[in-house]
N, C-alpha and C positions, 0 to 999 in steps of 0.2 A: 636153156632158159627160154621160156616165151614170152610171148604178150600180158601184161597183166594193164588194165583199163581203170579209172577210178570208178570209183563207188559211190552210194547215198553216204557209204559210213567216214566216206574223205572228209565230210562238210559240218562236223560237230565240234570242231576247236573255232574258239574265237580268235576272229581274223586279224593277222598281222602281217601287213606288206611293209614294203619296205623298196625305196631307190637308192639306186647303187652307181653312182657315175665315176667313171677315171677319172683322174687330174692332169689332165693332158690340155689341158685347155679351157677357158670359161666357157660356160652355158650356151649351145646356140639354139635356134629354133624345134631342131632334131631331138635336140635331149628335151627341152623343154616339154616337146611333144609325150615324149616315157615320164618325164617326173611328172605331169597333168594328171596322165591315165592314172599312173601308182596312185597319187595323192588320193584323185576321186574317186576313187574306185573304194579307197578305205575307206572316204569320205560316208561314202552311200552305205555301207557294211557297217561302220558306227565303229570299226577297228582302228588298231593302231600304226602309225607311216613311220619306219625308222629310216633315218638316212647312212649312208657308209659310203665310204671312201675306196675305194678300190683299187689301191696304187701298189698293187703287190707287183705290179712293171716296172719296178724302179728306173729304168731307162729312158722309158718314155712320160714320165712324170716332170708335171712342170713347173717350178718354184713359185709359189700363193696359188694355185689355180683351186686346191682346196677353199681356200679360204672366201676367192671368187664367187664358186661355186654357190656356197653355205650361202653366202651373201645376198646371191641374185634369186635364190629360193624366199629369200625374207622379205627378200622387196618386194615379189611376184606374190606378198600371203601364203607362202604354202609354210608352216610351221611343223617343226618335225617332235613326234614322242620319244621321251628318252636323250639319253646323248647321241652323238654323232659316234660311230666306229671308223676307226684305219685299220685296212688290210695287214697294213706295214708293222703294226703293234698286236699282231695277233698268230704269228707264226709257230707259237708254241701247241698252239690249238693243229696246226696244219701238222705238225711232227706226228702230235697223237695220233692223227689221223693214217698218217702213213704205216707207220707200227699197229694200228688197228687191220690194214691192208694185209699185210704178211706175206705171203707167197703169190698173192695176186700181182705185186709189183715185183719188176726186175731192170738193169739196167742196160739200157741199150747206148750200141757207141756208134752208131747210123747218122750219119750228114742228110742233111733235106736233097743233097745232088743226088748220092745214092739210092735216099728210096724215090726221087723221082726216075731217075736210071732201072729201078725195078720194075716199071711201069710203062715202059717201052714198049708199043704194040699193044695197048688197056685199051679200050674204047667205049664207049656209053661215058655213067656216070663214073665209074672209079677212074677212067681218064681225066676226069674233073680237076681231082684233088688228091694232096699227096693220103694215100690207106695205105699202113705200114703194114709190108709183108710177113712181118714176123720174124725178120731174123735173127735177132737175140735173144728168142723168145726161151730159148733153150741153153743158152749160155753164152758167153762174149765170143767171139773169133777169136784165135793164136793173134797178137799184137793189138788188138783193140784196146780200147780204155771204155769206162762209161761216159758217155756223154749227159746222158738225160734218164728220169724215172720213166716207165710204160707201166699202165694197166696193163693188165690180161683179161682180154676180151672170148667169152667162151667160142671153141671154133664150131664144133657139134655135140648137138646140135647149136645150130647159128642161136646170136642173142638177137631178138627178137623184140622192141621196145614200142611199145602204143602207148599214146594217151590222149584225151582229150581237151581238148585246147578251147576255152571260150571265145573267140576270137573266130581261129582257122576249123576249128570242129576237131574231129580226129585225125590224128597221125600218128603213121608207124615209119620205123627206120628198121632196117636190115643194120645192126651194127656188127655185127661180123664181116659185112663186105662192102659198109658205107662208113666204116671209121679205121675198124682194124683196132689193136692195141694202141692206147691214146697216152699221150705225154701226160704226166701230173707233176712232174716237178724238170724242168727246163734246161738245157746246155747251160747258158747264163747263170743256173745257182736261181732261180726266181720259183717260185711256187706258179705252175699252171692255173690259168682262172677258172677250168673245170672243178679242180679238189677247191680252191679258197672260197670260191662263190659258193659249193656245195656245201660245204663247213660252217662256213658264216650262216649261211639260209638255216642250217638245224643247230645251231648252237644258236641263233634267237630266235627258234622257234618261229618263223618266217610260215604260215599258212598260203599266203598266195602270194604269187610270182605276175607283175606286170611291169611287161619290157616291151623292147623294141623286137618285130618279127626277121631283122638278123640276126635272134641268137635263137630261133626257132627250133635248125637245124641241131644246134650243138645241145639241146635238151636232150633227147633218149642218154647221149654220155652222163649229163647230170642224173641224169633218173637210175641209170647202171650205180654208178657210183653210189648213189644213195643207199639203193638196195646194199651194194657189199661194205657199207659204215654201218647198217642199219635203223636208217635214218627214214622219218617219215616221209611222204609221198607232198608238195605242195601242190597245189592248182594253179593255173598259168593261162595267162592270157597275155598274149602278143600281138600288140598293135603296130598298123602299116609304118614303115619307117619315110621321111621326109626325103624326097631325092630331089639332087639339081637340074639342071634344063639338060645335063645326057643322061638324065636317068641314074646317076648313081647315089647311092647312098650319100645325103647329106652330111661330112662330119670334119672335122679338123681339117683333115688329109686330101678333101676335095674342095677346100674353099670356104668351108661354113665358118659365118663370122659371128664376132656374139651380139645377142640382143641386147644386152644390159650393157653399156657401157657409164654408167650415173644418170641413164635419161629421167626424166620425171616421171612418177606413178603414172601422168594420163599416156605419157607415150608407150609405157611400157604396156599400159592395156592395150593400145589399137595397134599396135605394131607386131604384140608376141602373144598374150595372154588371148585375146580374140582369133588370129588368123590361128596360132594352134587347135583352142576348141575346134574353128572349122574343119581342120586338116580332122579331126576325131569326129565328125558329124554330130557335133552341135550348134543349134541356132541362140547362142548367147546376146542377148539384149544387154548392156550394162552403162554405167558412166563410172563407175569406181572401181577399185581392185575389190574392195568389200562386197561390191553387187555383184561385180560377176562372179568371184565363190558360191554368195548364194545362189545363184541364177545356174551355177555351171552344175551343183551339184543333182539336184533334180534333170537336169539336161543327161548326165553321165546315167542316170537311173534308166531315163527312157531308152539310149543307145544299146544296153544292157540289156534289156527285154527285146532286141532286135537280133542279136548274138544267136548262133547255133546252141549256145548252151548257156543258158542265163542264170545266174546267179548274183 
């Protein structure tokens, strides 16, 4: 498998984005910053914004945070097309898919210890991150069980995935020796968020992809995947993600707290809706949540035309 790059002929469906947050938590500034881009960006396109729910982690889901969530987008003006999706009531969708897969999936009975133990003496980037060596790629060991689903990832030649990213411009990944055969369905029993996000994205017909630039990395696996459902290509733009004073990514797990806690429309502007635009390199002038939509959206246009790849 090689490279395959988009095209003029990507850009002829009307556009539909769409935000997808966990329920791990209410909305902090970080998410805020991904649902901005999605909204505006449809905003400026004259396309459609679907929202979805994403709690196919049932583990780490956390009782009303949906409902939070839904909430603090309404107050902030962002209004979403269509109904809302849950991952959680769509897993019949995710079966098809797997029996769509066929021989490309198999099961592995591999602990995260052992294949980091395979990795012993790796260096560069595959020292990074657990890339499963393939060991049951051929069948289980004597005493094994399955643990978890794997794609199969072609070995040679290597799979080889580019695209171009509005945002970051181009990228390629080596996924034969920068992922390995990748989990789609979980020890846990849970649906991996590579096949569910991938599924969802083309079962509504989702045209463009705007997130946050940590899930940069794990695109080419969606885009593999796509290819072997046979599923169309979307466009994606990945914006910088919000980090705290050590630099980490801003999120639940390191402290981010939410914005919306019942404050009033004005605080919620100066406090989340303004300092977001900026974190996105807009100069938003506003006094209302109404002016600044309209102010933000022309603002999202100009940023746009700044982009290595504007659209």
């Amino acid at each position: 498998m090689t490279d395959r790059d988009n095209t003029a002929e990507d850009a002829v469906a009307p556009y539909i984005g769409r935000f997808a947050p966990s329920p791990t938590g209410p909305l902090h500034i970080g998410s805020l910053v991904a649902a901005m881009a999605s909204y505006l960006d449809a905003k400026v396109h004259q396309g459609r914004w679907l929202v979805r729910i994403e709690d196919v982690d049932g583990d780490r889901n956390v009782a009303g945070a949906d409902q939070h969530i839904l909430a603090s987008l309404q107050r902030c003006g962002m209004d979403w097309d269509g109904e809302v999706t849950w991952q959680s009531r769509r897993t019949d969708l995710y079966e098809q898919a797997l029996r769509r897969l066929g021989d490309l999936v198999y099961p592995c009975g591999c602990s995260r210890r052992e294949i980091a133990d395979s990795q012993l003496g790796l260096t560069g980037r595959q020292a990074q991150a657990l890339i499963y060596p393939g060991t049951c790629r051929h069948g289980l060991a004597p005493g094994k069980s399955a643990r978890a689903l794997r794609l199969k990832v072609p070995q040679s030649p290597h799979c080889v995935i580019g695209f171009d990213d509005r945002w970051a411009g181009h990228i390629g990944q080596d996924l034969t020796d920068e992922a390995g055969d990748f989990v789609i369905k979980r020890a846990d029993g849970f649906w991996a968020y590579q096949l569910a996000v991938v599924v969802d994205d083309g079962d509504q017909g989702v045209t463009d992809i705007v997130r946050g630039a940590d899930l940069l990395d794990s695109t080419p696996r969606q885009l593999y995947l796509q290819q072997a459902l046979g599923l169309p290509r979307p466009r994606y733009l990945h914006v910088p993600v919000v980090v705290n004073a050590l630099g980490e990514k801003l999120s639940k797990q390191t402290g981010a707290m939410a914005f919306d806690n019942g404050a009033p429309p004005d605080q919620l502007l100066q406090q989340a809706l303004l300092p977001a635009a900026r974190f996105l390199g807009m100069d938003v002038q506003a006094d209302t949540i109404e002016g600044f939509w309209r102010a933000a959206t022309p603002a999202w246009a100009q940023v746009l035309r700044n982009l290595p790849i504007s659209r």
